[in-house]
N, C-alpha and C positions, 0 to 999 in steps of 0.2 A: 911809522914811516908813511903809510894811505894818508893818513890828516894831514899830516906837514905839506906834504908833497901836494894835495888837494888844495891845501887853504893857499900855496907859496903860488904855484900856478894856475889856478882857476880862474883867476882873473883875466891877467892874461893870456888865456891862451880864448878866453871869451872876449877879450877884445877883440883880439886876431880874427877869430870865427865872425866875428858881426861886420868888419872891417870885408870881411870879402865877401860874405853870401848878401848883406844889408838887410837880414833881418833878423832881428833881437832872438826870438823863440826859436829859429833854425838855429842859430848860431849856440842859442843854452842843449839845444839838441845833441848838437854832433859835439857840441865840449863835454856832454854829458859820455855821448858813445866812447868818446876818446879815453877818460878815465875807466869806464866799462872793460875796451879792449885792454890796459896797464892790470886791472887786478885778474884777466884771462888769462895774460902772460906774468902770472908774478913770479915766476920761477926765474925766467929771464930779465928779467925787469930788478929783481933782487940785485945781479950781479952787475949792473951799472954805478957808476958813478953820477954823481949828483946834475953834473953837465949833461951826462951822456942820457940822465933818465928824462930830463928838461928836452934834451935834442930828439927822444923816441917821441916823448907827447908832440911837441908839434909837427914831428914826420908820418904820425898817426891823424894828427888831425888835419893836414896838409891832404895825404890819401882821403879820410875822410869828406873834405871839400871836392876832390875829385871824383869822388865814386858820385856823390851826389848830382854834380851837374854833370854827368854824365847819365846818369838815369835821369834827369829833367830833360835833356837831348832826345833821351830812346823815347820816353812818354808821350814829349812833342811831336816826335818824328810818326810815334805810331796813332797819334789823333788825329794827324796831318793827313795820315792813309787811311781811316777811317772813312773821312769827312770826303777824300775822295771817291773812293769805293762807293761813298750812299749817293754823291752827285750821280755815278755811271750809273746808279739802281734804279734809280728814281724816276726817270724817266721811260726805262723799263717797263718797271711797275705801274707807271701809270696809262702808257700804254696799251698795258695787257686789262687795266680797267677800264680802259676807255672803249675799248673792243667789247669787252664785257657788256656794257652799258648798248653800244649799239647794236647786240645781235637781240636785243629786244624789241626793235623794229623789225618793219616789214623790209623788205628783200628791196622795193620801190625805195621806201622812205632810206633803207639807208642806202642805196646806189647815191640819188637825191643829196642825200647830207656830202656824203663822199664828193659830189662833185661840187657842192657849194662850198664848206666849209673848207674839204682838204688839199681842191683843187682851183678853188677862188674863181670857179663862172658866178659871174653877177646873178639874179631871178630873169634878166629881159633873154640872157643868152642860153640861159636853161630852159625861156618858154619857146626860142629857134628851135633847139636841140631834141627836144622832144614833143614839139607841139601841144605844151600845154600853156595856157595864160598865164603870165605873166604872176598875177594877184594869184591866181589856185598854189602857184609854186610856193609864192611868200605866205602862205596861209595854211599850206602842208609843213614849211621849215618852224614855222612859230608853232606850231603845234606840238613838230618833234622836239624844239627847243622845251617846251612847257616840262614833255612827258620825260625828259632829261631829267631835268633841274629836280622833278619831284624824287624822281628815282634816286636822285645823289644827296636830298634830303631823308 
């Protein structure tokens, strides 16, 4: 009865399977689970008729196509909120090394940094502000810039 019934519908019921999901090996998949689930149930499966055992495979392989793209839904959905999750971290985290990185400066230099970099005074308005020249300002910032860059190599 398994062979007949294997060789009579395998075909198609792997057309049908390829016809909806569009891909060849997905589709020998789930025609595969299909046949799997009929000898799970052979007890029941016994006591059909040949129509009605025709009309179980493709209502197994029907659910089969459903459950599937419905786990490609949840998958997607949950790599979706991944990929959010790491955007809101991210900038957290860098952050918290960015702070890192500057409490290895002096208390001057990073006031200095804080007001050039985080708060955009130009060096002419930082040599007003504190009465320091102009050139010393740009020449303390390249310095901190250097001792940066090495630390984050």
């Amino acid at each position: 009865m398994w062979e007949e019934l294997y060789e009579k519908h395998y075909p198609e019921l792997l057309k049908y399977a390829a016809a909806a999901c569009k891909s060849q090996t997905e589709a020998e998949d789930l025609t595969q689970e299909v046949f799997l689930k009929a000898l799970q149930n052979a007890v029941i499966f016994q006591d059909l008729g040949p129509s009605q055992r025709r009309a179980w495979l493709y209502r197994a392989l029907k659910n089969a196509l459903c459950d599937r793209w419905r786990r490609t839904k949840l998958e997607e959905s949950y790599l979706e909120r991944q990929e959010v999750e790491a955007s809101y971290l991210e900038p957290g985290v860098q952050a918290v090394e960015n702070a890192l990185l500057l409490q290895s400066l002096s208390g001057e230099d990073r006031a200095l940094f804080h007001l050039r970099y985080e708060e955009g005074y130009n060096a002419a308005e930082l040599s007003q502000m504190l009465g320091i020249p102009a050139g010393t300002i740009r020449a303390r910032l390249s310095r901190m810039r250097t001792v940066l860059k090495n630390m984050l190599e």
